[in-house]
C-alpha positions as YAML, in Angstrom:
chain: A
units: angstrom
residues:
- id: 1
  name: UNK
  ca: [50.10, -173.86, 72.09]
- id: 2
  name: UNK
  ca: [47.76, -173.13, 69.12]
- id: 3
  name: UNK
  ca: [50.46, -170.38, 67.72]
- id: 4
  name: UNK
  ca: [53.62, -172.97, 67.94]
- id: 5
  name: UNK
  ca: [50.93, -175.06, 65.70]
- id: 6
  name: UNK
  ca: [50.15, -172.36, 63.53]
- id: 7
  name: UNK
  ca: [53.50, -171.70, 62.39]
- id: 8
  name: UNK
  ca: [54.14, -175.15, 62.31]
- id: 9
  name: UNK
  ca: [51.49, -175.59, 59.56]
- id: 10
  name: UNK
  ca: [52.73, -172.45, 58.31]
- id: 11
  name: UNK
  ca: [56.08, -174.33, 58.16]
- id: 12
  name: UNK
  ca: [54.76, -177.19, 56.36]
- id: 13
  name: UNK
  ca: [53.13, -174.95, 53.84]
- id: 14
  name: UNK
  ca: [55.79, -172.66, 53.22]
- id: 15
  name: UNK
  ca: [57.77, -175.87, 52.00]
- id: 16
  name: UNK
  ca: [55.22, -177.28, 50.59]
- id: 17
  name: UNK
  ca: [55.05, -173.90, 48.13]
- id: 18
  name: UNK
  ca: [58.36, -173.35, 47.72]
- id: 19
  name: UNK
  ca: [58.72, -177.14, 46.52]
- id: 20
  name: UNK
  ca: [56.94, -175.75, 43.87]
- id: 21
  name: UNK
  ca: [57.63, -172.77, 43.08]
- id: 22
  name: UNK
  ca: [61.56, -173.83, 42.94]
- id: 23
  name: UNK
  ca: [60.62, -175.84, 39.65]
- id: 24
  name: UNK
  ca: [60.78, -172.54, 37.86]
- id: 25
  name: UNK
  ca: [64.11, -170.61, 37.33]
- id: 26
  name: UNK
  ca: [64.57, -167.60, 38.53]
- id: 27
  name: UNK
  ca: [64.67, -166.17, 42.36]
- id: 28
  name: UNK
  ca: [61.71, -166.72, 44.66]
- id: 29
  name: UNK
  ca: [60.48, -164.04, 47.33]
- id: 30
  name: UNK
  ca: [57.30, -165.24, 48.80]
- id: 31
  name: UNK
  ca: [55.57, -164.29, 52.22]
- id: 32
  name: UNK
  ca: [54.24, -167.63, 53.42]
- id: 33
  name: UNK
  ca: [53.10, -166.38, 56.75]
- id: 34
  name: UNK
  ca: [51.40, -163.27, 54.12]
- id: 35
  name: UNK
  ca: [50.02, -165.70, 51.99]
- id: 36
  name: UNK
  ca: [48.83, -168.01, 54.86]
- id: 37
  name: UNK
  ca: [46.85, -165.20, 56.52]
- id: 38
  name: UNK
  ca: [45.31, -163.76, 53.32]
- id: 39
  name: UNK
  ca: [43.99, -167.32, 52.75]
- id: 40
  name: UNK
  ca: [42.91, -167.74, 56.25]
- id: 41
  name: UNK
  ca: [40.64, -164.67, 55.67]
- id: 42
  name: UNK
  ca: [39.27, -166.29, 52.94]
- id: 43
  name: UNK
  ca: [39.09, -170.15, 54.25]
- id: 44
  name: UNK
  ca: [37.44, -168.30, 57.24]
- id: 45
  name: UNK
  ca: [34.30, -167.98, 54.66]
- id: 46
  name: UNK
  ca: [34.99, -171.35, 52.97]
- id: 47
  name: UNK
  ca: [32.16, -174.55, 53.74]
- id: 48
  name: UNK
  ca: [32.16, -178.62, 52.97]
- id: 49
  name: UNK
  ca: [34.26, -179.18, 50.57]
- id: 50
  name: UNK
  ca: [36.39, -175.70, 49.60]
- id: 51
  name: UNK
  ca: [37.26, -175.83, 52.90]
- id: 52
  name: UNK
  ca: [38.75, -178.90, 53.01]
- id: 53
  name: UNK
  ca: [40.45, -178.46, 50.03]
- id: 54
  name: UNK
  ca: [42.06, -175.40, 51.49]
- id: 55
  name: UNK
  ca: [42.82, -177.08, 54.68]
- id: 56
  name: UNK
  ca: [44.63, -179.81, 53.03]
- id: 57
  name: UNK
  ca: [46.78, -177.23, 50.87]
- id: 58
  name: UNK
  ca: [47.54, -174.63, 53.22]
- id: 59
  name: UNK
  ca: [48.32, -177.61, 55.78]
- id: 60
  name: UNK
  ca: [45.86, -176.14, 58.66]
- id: 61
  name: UNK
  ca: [45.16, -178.63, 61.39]
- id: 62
  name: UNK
  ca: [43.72, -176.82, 63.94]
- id: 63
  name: UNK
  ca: [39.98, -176.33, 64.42]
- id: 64
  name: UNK
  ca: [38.08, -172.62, 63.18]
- id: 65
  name: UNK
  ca: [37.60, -172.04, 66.53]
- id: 66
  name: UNK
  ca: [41.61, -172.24, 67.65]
- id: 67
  name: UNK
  ca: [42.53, -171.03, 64.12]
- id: 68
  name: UNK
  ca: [41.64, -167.52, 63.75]
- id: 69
  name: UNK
  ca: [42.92, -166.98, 67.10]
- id: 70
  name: UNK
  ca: [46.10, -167.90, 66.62]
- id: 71
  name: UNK
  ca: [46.21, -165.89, 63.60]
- id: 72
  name: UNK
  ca: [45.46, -162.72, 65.80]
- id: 73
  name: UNK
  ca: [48.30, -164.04, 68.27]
- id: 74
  name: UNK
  ca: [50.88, -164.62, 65.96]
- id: 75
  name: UNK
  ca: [50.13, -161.40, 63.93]
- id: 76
  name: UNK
  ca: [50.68, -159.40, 67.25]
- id: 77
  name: UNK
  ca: [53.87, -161.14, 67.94]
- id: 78
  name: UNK
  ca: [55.33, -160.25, 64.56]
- id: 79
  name: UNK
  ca: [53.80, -156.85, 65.15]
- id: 80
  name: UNK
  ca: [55.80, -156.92, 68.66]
- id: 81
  name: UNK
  ca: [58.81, -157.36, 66.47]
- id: 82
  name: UNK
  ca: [58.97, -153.90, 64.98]
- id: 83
  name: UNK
  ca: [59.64, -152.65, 69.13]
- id: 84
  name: UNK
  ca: [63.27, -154.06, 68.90]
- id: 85
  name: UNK
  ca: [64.86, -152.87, 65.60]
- id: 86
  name: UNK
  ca: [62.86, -154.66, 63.00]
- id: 87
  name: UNK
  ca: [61.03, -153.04, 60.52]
- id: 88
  name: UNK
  ca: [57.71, -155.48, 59.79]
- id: 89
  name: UNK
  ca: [54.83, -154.21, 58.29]
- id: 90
  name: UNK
  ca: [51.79, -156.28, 57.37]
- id: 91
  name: UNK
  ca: [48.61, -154.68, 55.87]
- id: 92
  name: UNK
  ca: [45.83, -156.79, 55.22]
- id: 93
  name: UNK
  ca: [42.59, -155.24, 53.99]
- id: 94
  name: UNK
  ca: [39.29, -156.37, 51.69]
- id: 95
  name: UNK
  ca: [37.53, -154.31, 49.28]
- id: 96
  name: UNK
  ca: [34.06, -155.91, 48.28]
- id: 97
  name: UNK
  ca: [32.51, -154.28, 45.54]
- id: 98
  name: UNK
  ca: [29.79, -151.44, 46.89]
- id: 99
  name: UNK
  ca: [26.56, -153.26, 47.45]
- id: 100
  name: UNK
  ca: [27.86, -156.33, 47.50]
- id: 101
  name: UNK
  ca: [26.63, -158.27, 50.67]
- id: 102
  name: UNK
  ca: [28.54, -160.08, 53.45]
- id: 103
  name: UNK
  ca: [27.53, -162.21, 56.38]
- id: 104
  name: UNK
  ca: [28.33, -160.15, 59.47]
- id: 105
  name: UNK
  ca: [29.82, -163.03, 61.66]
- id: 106
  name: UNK
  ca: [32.70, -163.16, 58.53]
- id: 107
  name: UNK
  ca: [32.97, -159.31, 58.41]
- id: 108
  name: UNK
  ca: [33.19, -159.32, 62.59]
- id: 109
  name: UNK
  ca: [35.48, -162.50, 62.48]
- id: 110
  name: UNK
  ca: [38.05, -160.98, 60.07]
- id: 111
  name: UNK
  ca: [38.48, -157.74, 61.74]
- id: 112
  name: UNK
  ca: [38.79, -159.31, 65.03]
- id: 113
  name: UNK
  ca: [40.89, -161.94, 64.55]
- id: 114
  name: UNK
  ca: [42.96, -160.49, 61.37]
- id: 115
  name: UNK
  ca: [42.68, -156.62, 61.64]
- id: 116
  name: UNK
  ca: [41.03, -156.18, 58.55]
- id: 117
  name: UNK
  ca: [39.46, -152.99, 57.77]
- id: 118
  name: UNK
  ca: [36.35, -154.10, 55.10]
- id: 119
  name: UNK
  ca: [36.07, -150.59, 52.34]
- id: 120
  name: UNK
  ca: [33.66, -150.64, 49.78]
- id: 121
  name: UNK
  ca: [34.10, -149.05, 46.42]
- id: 122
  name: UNK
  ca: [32.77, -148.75, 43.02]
- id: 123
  name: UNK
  ca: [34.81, -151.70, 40.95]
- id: 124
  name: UNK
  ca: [32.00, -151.03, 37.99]
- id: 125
  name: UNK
  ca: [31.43, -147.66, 37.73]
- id: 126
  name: UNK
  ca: [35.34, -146.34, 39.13]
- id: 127
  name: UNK
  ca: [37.47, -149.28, 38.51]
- id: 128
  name: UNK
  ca: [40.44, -147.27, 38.50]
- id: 129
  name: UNK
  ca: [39.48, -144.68, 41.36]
- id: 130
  name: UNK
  ca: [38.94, -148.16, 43.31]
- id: 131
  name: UNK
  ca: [42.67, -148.95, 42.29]
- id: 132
  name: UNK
  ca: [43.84, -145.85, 43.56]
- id: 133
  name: UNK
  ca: [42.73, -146.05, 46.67]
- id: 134
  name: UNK
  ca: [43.44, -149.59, 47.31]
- id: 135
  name: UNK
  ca: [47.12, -148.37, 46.21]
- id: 136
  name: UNK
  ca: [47.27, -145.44, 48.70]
- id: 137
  name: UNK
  ca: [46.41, -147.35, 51.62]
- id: 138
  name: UNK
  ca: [49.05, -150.15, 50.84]
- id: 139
  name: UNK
  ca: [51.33, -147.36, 50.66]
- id: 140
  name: UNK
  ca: [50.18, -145.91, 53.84]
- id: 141
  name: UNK
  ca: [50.27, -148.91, 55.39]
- id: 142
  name: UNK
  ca: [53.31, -150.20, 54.60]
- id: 143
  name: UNK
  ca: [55.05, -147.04, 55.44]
- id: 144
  name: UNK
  ca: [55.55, -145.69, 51.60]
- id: 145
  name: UNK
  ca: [57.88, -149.10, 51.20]
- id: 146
  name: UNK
  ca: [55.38, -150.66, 48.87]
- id: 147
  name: UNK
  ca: [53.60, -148.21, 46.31]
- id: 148
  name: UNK
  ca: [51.78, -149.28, 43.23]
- id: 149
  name: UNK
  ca: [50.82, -152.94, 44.27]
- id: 150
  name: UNK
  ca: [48.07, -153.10, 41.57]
- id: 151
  name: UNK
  ca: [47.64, -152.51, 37.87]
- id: 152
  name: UNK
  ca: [45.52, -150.50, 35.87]
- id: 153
  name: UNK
  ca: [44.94, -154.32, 33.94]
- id: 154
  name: UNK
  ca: [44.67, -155.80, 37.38]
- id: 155
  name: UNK
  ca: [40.88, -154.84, 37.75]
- id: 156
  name: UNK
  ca: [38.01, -154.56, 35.62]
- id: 157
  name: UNK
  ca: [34.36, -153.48, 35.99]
- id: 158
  name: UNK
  ca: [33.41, -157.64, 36.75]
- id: 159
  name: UNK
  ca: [35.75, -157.37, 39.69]
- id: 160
  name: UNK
  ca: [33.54, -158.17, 43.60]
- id: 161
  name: UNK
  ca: [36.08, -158.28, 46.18]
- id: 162
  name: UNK
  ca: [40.17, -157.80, 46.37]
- id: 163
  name: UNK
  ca: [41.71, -158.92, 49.19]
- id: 164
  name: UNK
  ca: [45.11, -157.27, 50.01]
- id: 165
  name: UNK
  ca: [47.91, -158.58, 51.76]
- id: 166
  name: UNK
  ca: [51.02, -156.80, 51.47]
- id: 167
  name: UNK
  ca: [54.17, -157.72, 53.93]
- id: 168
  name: UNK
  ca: [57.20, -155.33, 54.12]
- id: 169
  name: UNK
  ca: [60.41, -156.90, 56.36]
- id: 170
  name: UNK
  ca: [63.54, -154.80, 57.12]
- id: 171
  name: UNK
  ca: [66.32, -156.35, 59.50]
- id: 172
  name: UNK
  ca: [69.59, -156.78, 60.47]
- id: 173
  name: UNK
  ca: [71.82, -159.75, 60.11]
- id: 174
  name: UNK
  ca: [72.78, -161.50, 63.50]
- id: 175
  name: UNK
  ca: [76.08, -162.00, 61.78]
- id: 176
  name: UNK
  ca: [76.88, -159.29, 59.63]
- id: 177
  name: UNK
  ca: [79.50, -159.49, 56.82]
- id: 178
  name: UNK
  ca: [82.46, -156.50, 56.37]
- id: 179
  name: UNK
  ca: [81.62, -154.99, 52.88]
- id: 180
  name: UNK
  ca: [85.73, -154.66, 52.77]
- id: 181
  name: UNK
  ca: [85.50, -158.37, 52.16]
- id: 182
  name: UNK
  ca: [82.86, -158.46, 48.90]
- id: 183
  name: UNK
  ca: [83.21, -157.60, 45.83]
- id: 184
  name: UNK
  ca: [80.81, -157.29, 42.55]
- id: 185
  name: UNK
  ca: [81.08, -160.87, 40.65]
- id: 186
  name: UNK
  ca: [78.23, -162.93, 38.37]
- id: 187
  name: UNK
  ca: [76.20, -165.13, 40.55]
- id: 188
  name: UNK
  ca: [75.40, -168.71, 39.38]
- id: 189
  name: UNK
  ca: [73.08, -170.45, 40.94]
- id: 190
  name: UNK
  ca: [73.45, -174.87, 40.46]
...
């Protein structure tokens, strides 16, 4: 019951987002279940009146206690997905800076609940050694489908924690089309 919630929120905030990202031209390509966990990591840390705020936006209505839960649930359902033809690949992952502190319940609750492997490295001393690494294992995780996911300008030596969500989908169409029937024309779109 919690996960049919879950992706109901996840529902409302995926049209909440596209809403407004469609006021911009151009094409839009957005993970809202990606986007929805990544900020569920964080919310998980969030108090008083950041987390309400992030409640409100990201439309979650259950409590923390059926929340995170349902996260792991419907993340090993998708992950179940990959057994019957489709290719789904969701790597989640944060890198604090070395040093940097973090309450053990948070570290324990997001790599329970979200599968989150918690790295340190050197943002201020070996920024872009830090980059590389964080690159690799998007790579590796993501099955060498997504490669170079940050920047060189994307970090800096003032950087304390990157949290990586990275979402790769292959599938079939139930109904596919016969390529004798297409042809290359302009697009428009209204």
């Amino acid at each position: 019951m919690n996960v049919a919630t879950l992706a109901r929120d996840n529902a409302a905030f995926a049209l909440s987002l596209f809403d407004r990202l469609s006021r911009e031209a151009g094409n839009i390509v957005f993970s809202p279940f990606g986007i929805s966990a990544a900020l569920g990591m964080v919310y998980a840390g969030a108090r008083g009146n950041t987390e309400k705020q992030m409640a409100a936006a990201l439309h979650y209505s259950l409590g923390r206690s059926e929340m995170h839960p349902a996260f792991e649930e419907l993340g090993n359902r998708l992950n179940a997905l990959e057994r019957s033809g489709i290719l789904l690949r969701v790597a989640n992952s944060l890198w604090p800076q070395e040093g940097c502190p973090f309450l053990e319940g948070y570290l324990t609750l997001v790599r329970r609940h979200y599968g989150v492997p918690v790295t340190p490295v050197d943002y201020s001393g070996a920024c872009e050694s830090a980059r590389l690494t964080i690159n690799r294992w998007v790579e590796n995780g993501t099955g060498g489908r997504i490669s170079g996911l940050l920047q060189p300008a994307d970090l800096s030596p003032l950087t304390r924690l990157v949290l990586v969500n990275a979402v790769c989908f292959k599938g079939s169409w139930a109904s596919r089309f016969d390529v004798g029937d297409t042809m290359l024309e302009p697009f428009h779109v209204l």
